[in-house]
C-alpha positions as CSV (number, residue, x, y, z in Angstrom):
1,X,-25.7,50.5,30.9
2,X,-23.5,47.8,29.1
3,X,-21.2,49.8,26.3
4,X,-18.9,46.6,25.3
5,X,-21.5,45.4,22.1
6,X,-21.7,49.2,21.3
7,X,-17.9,49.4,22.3
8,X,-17.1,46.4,19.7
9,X,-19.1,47.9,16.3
10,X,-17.5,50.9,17.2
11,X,-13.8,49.4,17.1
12,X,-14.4,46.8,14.8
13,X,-16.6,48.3,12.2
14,X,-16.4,51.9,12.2
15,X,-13.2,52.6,13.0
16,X,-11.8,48.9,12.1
17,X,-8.8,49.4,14.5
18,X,-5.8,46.7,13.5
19,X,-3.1,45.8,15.7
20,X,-1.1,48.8,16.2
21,X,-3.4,51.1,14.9
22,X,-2.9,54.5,17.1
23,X,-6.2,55.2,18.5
24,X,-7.0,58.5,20.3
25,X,-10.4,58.3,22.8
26,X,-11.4,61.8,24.0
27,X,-14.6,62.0,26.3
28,X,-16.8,64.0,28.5
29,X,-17.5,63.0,31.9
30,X,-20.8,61.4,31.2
31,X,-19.4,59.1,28.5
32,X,-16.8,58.1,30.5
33,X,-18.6,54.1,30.6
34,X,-18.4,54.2,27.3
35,X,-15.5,55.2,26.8
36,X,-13.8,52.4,28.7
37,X,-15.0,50.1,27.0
38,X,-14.0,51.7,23.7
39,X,-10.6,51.3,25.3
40,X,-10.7,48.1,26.1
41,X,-12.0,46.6,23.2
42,X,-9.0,48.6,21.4
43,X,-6.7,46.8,23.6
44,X,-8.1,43.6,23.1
45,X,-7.7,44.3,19.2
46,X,-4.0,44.8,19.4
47,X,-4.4,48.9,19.0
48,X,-2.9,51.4,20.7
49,X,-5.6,53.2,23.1
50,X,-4.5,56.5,25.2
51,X,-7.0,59.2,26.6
52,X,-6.9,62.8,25.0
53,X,-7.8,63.9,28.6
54,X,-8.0,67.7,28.2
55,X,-10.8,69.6,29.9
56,X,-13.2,71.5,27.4
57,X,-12.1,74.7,29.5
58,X,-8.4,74.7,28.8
59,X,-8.7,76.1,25.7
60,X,-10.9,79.4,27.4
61,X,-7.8,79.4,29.8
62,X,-4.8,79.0,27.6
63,X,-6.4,82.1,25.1
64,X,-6.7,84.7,28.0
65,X,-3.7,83.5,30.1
66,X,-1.1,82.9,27.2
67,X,1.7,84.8,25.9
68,X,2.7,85.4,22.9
69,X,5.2,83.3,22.6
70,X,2.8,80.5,24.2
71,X,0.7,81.1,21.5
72,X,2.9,80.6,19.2
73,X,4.5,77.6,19.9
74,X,2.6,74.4,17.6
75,X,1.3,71.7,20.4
76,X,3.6,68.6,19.0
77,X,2.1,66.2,20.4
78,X,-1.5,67.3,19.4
79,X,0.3,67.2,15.4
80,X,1.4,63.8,16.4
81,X,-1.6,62.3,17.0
82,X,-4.7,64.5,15.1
């Protein structure tokens, strides 16, 4: 399947990214077409793509492995971009 028309409404209408827009693309496995496309048409309109690449599981993991002072500590670079 082709994802760059859906890829382009997506950026240029519903999101409206501008150059240098920050622009945060998380996905699943299966979307993972659709995805790059997303980030390419972001490139294309001057934006600033990167991939929030975290497995859905890390989050089980990190709540029965951390300590407490893991789970303290804020995730700065998760305030940076959210």
């Amino acid at each position: 399947m082709d994802f760059n028309k859906l890829a382009h409404v997506l950026v240029q209408y519903s999101v409206g990214v501008t150059p240098d827009k920050l622009v945060c693309i998380y996905y699943e496995p299966p979307a993972k077409a659709a995805a790059l496309a997303t980030y390419a048409e972001v490139i294309r309109s001057g934006g600033h793509a990167f991939f929030d690449a975290r497995p859905a599981e890390a989050d089980e993991i990190f709540f029965d492995l951390a300590s407490d002072v893991q789970l303290d500590r804020v995730n700065d670079l998760g305030l940076w971009y959210r």
